[in-house]
C-alpha positions as CSV (number, residue, x, y, z in Angstrom):
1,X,0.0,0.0,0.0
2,X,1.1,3.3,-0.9
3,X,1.9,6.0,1.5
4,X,1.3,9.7,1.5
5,X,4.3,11.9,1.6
6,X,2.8,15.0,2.6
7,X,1.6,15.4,5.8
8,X,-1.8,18.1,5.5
9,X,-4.9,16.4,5.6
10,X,-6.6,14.9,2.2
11,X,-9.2,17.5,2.3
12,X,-6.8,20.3,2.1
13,X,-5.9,19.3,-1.8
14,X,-7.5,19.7,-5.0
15,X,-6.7,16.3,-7.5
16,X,-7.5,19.0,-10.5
17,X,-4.7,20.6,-8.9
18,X,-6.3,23.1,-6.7
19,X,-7.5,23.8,-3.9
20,X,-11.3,22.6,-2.4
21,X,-12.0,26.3,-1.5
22,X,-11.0,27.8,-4.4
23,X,-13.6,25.3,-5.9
24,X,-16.3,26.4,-3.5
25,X,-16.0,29.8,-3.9
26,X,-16.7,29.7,-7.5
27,X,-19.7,27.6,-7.0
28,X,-20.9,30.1,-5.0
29,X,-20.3,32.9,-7.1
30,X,-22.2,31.1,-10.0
31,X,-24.8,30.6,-7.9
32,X,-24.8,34.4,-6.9
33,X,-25.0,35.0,-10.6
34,X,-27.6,32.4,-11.8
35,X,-30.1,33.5,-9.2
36,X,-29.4,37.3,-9.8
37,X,-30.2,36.6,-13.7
38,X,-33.5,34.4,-11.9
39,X,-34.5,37.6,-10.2
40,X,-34.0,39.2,-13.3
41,X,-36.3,36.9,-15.2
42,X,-38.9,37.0,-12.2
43,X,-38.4,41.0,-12.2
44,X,-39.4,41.3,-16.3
45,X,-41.8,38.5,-16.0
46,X,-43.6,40.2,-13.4
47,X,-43.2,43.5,-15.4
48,X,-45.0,41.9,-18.3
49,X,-47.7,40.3,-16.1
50,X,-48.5,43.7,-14.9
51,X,-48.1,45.5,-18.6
52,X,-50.1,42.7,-20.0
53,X,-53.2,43.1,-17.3
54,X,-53.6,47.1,-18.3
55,X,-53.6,46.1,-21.8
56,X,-56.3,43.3,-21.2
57,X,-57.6,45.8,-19.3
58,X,-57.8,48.5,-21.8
59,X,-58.8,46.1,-24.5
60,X,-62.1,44.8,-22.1
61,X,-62.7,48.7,-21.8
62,X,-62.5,49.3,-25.5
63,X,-64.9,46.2,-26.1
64,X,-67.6,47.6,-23.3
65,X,-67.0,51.0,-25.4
66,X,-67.5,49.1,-28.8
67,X,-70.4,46.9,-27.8
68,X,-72.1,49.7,-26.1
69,X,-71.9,52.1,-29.0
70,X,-73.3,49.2,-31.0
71,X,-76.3,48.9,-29.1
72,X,-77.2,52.4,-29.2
73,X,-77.2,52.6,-32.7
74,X,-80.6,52.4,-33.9
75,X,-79.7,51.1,-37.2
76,X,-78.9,47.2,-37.7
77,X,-75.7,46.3,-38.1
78,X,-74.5,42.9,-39.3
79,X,-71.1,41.6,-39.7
80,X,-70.3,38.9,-42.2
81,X,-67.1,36.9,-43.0
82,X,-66.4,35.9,-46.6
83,X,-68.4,33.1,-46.8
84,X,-71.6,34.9,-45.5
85,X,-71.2,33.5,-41.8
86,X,-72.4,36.3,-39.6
87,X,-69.9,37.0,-37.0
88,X,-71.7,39.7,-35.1
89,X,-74.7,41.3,-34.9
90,X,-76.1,44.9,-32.8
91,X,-79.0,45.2,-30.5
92,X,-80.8,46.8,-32.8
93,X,-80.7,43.6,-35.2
94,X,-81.9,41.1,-32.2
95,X,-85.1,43.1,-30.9
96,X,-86.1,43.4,-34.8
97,X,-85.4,39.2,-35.5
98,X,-86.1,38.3,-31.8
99,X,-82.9,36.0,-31.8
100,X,-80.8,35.9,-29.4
101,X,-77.1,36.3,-30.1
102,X,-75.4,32.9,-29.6
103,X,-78.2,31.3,-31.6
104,X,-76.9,33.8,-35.0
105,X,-73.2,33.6,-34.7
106,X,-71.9,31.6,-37.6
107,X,-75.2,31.4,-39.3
108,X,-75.2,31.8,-43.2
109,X,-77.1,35.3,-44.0
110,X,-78.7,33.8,-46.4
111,X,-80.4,31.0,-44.1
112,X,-81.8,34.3,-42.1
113,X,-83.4,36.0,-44.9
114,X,-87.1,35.3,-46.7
115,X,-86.9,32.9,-49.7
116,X,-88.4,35.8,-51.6
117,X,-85.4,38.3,-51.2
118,X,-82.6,39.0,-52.9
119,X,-79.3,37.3,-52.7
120,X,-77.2,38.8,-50.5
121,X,-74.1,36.5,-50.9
122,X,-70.8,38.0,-50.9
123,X,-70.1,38.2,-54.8
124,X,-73.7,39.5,-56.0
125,X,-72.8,42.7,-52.9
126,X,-69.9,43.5,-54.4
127,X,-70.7,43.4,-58.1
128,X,-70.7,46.9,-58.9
129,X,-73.3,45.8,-62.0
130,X,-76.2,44.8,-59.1
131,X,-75.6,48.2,-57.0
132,X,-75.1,48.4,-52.7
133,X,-78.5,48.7,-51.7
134,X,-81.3,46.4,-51.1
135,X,-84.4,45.4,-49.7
136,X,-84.9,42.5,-47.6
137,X,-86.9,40.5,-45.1
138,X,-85.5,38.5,-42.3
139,X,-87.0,35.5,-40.3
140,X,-88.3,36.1,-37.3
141,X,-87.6,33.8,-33.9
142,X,-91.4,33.3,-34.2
143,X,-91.4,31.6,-37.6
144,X,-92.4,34.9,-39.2
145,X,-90.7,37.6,-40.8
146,X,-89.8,41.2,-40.3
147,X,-90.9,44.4,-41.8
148,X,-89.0,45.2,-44.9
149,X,-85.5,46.8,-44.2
150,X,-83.3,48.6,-46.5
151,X,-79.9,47.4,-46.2
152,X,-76.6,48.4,-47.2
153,X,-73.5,46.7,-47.9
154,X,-69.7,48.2,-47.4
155,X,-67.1,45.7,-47.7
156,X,-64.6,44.9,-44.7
157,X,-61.0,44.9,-44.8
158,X,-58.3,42.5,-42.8
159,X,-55.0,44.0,-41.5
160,X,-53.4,43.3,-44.9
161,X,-56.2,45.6,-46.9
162,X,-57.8,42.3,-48.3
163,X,-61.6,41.8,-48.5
164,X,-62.4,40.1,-45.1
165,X,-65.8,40.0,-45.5
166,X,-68.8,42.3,-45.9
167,X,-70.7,44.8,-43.2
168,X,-74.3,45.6,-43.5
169,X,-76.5,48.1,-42.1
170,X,-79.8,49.1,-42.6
171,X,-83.3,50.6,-41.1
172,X,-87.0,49.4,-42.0
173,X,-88.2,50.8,-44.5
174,X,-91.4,51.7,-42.5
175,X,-89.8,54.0,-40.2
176,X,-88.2,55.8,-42.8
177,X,-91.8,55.8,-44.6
178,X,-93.1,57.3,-41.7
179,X,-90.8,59.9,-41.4
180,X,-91.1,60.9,-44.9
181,X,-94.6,60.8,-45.0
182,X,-94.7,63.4,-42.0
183,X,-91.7,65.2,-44.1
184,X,-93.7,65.7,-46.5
185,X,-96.8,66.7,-44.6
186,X,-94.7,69.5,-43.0
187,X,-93.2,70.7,-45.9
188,X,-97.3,70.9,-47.9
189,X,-98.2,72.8,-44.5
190,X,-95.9,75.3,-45.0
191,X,-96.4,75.6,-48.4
192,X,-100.2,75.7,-47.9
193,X,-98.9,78.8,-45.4
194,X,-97.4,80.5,-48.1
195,X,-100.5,80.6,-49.9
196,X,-102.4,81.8,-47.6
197,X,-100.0,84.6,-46.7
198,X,-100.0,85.6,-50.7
199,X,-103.9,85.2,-50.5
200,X,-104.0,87.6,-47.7
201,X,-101.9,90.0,-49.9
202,X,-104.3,89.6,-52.7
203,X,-107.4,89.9,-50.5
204,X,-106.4,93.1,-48.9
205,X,-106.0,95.1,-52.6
206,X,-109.1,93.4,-54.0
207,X,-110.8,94.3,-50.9
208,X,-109.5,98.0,-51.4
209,X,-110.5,97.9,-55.3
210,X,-114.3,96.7,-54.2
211,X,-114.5,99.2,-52.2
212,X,-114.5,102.0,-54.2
213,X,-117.3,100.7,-56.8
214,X,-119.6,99.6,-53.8
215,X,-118.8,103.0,-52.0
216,X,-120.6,104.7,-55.1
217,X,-123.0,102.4,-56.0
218,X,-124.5,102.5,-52.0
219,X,-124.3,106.6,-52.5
220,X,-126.4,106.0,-55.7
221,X,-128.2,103.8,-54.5
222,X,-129.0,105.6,-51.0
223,X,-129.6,108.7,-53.7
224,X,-132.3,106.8,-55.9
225,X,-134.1,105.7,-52.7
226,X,-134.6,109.4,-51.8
227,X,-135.8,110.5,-55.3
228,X,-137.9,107.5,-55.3
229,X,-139.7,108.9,-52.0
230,X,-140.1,112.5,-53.7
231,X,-141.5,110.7,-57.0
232,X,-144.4,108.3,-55.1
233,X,-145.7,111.3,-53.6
234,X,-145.7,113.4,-56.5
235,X,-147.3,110.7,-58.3
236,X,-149.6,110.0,-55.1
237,X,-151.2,113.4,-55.3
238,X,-151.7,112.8,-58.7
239,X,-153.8,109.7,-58.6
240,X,-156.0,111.2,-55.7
241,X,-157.2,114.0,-57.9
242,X,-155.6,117.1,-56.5
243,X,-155.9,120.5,-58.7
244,X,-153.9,121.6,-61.0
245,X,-152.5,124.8,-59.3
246,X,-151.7,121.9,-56.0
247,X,-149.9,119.9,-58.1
248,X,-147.8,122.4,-59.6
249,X,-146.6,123.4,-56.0
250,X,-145.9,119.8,-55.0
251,X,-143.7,119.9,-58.3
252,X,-141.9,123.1,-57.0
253,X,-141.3,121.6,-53.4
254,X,-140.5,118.2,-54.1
255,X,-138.0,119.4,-57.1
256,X,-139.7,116.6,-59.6
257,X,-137.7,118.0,-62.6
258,X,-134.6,118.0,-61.3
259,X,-135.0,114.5,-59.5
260,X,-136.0,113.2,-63.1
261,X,-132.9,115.0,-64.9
262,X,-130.4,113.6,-62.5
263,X,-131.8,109.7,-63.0
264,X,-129.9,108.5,-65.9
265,X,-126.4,110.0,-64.7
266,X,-127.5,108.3,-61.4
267,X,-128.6,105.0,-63.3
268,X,-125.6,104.8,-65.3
269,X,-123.1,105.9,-62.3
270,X,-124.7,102.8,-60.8
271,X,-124.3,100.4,-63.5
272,X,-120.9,101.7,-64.4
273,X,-119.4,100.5,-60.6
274,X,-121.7,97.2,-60.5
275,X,-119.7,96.5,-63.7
276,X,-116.3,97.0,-61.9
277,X,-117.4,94.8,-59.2
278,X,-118.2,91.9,-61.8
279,X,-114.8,92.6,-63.6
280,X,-113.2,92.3,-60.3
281,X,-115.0,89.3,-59.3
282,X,-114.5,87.6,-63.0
283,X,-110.7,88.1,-62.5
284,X,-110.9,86.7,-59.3
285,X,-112.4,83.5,-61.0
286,X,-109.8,83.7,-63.2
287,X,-107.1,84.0,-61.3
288,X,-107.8,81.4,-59.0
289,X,-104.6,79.8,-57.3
290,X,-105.8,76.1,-58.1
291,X,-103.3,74.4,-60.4
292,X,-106.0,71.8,-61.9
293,X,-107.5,74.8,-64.5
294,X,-105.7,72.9,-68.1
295,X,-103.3,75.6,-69.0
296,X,-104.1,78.4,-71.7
297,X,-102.7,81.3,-73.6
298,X,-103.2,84.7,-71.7
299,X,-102.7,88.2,-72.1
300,X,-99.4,88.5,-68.7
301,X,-99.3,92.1,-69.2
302,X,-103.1,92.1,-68.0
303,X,-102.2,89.8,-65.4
304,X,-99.4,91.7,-64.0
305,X,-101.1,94.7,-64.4
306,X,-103.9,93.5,-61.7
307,X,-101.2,91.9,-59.5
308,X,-99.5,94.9,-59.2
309,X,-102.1,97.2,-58.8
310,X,-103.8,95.1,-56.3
311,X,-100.5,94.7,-54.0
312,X,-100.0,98.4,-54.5
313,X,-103.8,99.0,-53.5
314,X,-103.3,96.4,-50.4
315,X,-99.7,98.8,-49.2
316,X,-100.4,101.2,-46.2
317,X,-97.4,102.8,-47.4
318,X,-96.3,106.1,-49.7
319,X,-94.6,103.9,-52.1
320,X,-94.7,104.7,-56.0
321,X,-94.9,101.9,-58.1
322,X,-94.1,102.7,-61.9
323,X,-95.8,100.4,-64.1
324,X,-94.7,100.1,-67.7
325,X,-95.9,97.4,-70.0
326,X,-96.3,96.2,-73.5
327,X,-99.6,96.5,-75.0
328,X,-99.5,92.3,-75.2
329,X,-97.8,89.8,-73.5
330,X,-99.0,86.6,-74.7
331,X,-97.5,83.4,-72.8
332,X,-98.9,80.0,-72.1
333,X,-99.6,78.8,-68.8
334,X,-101.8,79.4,-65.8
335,X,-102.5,82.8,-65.1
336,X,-103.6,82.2,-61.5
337,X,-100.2,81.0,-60.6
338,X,-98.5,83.1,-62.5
339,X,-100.3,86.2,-60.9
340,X,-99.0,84.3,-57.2
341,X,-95.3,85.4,-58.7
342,X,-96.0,88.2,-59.6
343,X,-97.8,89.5,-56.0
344,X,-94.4,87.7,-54.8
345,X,-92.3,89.8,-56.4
346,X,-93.8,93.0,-55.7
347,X,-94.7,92.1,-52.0
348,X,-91.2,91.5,-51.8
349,X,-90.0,94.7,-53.3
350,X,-92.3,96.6,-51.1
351,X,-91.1,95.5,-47.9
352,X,-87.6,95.7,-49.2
353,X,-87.9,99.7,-49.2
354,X,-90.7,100.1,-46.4
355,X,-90.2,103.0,-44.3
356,X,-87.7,104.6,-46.6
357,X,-87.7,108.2,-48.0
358,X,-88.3,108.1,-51.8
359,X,-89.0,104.8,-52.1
360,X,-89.9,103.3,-55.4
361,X,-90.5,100.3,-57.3
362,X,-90.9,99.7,-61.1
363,X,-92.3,96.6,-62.9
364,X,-91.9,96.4,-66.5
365,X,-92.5,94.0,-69.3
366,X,-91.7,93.4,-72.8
367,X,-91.4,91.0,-75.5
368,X,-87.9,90.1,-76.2
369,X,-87.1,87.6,-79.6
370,X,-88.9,85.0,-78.3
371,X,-89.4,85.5,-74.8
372,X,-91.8,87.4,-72.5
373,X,-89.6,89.4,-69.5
374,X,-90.9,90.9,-66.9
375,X,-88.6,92.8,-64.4
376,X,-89.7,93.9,-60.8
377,X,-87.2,96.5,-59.7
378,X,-86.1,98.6,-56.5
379,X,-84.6,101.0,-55.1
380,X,-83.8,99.2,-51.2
381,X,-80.8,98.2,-49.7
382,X,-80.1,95.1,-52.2
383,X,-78.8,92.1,-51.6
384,X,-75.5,90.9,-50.0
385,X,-73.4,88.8,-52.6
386,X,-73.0,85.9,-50.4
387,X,-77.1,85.8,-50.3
388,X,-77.8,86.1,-53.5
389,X,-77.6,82.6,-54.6
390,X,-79.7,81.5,-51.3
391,X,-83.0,83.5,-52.3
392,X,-84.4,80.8,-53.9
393,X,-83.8,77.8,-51.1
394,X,-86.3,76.7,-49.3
395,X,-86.9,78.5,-45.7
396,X,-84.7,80.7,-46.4
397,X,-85.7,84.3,-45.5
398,X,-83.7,87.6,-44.3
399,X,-86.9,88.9,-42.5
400,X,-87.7,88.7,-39.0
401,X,-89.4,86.1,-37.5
402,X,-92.9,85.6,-37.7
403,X,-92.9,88.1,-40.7
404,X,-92.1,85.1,-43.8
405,X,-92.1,81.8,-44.4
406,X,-88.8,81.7,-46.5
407,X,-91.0,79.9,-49.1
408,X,-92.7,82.6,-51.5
409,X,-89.5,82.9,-53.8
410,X,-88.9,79.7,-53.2
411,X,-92.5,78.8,-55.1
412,X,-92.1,81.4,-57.5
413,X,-89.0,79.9,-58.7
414,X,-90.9,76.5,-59.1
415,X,-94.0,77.8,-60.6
416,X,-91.6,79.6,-63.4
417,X,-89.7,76.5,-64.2
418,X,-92.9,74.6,-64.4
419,X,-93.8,76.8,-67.3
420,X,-90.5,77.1,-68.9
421,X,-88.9,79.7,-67.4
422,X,-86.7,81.3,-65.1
423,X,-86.8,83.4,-62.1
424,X,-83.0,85.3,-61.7
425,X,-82.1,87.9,-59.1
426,X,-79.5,90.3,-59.3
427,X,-78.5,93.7,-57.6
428,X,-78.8,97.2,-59.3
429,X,-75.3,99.2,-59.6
430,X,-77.6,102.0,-58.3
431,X,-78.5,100.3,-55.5
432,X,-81.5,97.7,-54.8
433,X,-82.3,94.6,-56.2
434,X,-83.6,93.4,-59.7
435,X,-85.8,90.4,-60.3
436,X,-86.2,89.1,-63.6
437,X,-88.8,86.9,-64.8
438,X,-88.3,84.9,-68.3
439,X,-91.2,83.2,-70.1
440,X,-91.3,81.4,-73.3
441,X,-93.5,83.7,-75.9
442,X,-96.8,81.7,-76.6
């Protein structure tokens, strides 16, 4: 057996050829570093944990926002991958089928819809031939179906802008029946308005213009009564056999000959403002604002001629309106409505220069080649250049409130294209504003 030369203990040598401690100390200072580079690790994993809960956080708070948005849109909205699955659906699409959600997710669209609507598959959407709107019925959770909808398709994109799949969204086509129905309703209401406020117009100058006739026909009338009186007892005395010197005196006193001399001036004064009443009353028959009369060909320049003098007569104010027209305007249409433009116009121009000093307004027509033009001019403040193309929109008005409508141009402007022409505006160097009206020459 072999014997050890050196006397330390075994444990105090290395057989690498060092020494146990050194060995140790080494170990350890791995180990120091391995479980600093674990800490590490634990420190970032942790890190993570925490940056990945706020974003799974964030992304549940961006899903509540999203779904919650969804169900307060009041349109439908359907969401279909490429092969016409539907992937998701709002609230609005579930209390119009009845469904419930789980039992429409990855159901074909076309299972869902009536076997009497369109197709609705992916291809036929986005064939630009067949249009992006439709009509359509779905089933209903009762076994019925639902009112009809008008839908519309947009095509949805993946992360790589390629067709994912197709979006639709839509609204039953009753509602929006409804709400064009009462649309519509408004809008003949106001219109209906408008009429009425022109008819006011037109009533207050033909009730001016009546009343001069029937002023001097009740005079006469009031006149003959009296003379009638002084005539029956004259011819009273007569019959009961008075004398001839009593009757002369009853002659004298009662004024017999002049009462007789002044009947036919009275007679024919009489007749003469009856007669203005029925020409009055005839043009009121002819210018009646219905639209059903079959169009005819009409003297304008008599038609303007009464519209004007009638607004003019209907004015409180110290305006002067010039008048200046052709002998004949002939154009074919109705004159009713074209009298309604015409009382417009000059309505119009009158309140454009109310309360101002020297205020004036001229209408003129003439015969052009072959067109009919009227003009309605004034001398107001005009029009601002950035109003001048709004005058003829609807509602629109520069008057105060509860003074206009915002629809009597507005009409004008359709009544003169319905007949061919056109209704411009423009504003006078001088100052004021110039409407022109352009008829074709019948």
């Amino acid at each position: 057996m072999a014997t050890r030369a050196d006397p330390r203990p075994l444990s105090a040598y290395d057989f690498a050829g060092g020494s146990v401690a050194d060995a140790n100390s080494a170990q350890e200072t791995a180990w120091i570093e391995v479980i600093k580079k674990m800490e590490e690790v634990y420190s970032d994993l942790i890190a993570y944990e925490v940056e990945l809960e706020e974003k799974n956080t964030a992304l549940e708070e961006a899903q509540r926002f999203i779904n919650s948005v969804l169900s307060a849109v009041s349109d439908i909205l359907i969401v279909c991958d490429q092969r016409g699955h539907i992937q998701q659906v709002n609230l609005a699409f579930l209390q119009l089928t009845g469904f419930a959600e789980v039992d429409l997710l990855d159901l074909a669209l076309d299972d869902l819809l009536s076997a009497d609507g369109p197709d609705l598959r992916l291809h036929h959407w986005l064939d630009s031939r067949t249009g992006g709107d439709r009509e359509a019925r779905f089933r209903s959770a009762g076994g019925g179906l639902t009112d009809p909808v008008a839908l519309n398709c947009a095509t949805r994109l993946d992360h790589r802008g390629l067709p994912a799949g197709i979006v639709l969204t839509g609204r039953p086509v009753g509602e929006l029946r409804r709400a064009y129905e009462a649309l519509k309703q408004a809008q003949a209401q106001l219109v209906q308005q408008e009429k009425m406020a022109s008819l006011g117009r037109l009533i207050a100058g033909v009730a001016h213009e009546l009343n001069n006739p029937i002023s001097f026909v009740y005079g006469n009338v009031h006149a003959l009564s009296k003379y009638a009186g002084r005539i029956t007892a004259y011819l009273d005395a007569i019959h009961g056999g008075c004398g001839e010197a009593e009757r002369e005196d009853l002659r004298r006193s009662l004024r017999i000959d002049e009462t007789l001399a002044d009947l036919p001036p009275l007679i024919d004064g009489t007749a003469e403002g009856a007669q203005r009443v029925a020409d009055i009353v005839r043009s009121l028959k002819r210018l009646s604002f219905s639209s059903s009369g079959a169009p005819d060909v009409f003297d304008l320049a008599e038609v303007v001629g009464k519209a004007v003098q009638w607004s003019a007569s209907g004015n409180r104010g110290k305006t002067a309106v010039g008048l200046e027209l052709a002998d004949k305007l002939p154009v074919h249409g109705n004159a009713g409505q074209l009298h309604q433009v015409i009382v417009n116009l000059v309505q119009n121009a009158l309140d454009a220069v109310a309360g101002r000093a020297g205020a004036h307004i001229a209408v003129t027509g003439a015969v052009t080649g072959k067109e009919v033009v009227i003009t309605v001019e004034d001398n107001g403040p005009g029009i601002a250049p950035d109003i001048l193309t709004k005058v003829f929109d609807p509602f629109f008005t520069t008057k105060p409130v509860g003074k206009g409508t915002g629809l009597g141009l507005w009409i004008s402007y359709g009544i003169v294209r319905d007949h061919g022409g056109a209704l411009e505006v423009t504003d006078r160097p001088s100052g004021g504003a110039r409407f022109t009206l352009r008829l074709p020459a019948a």
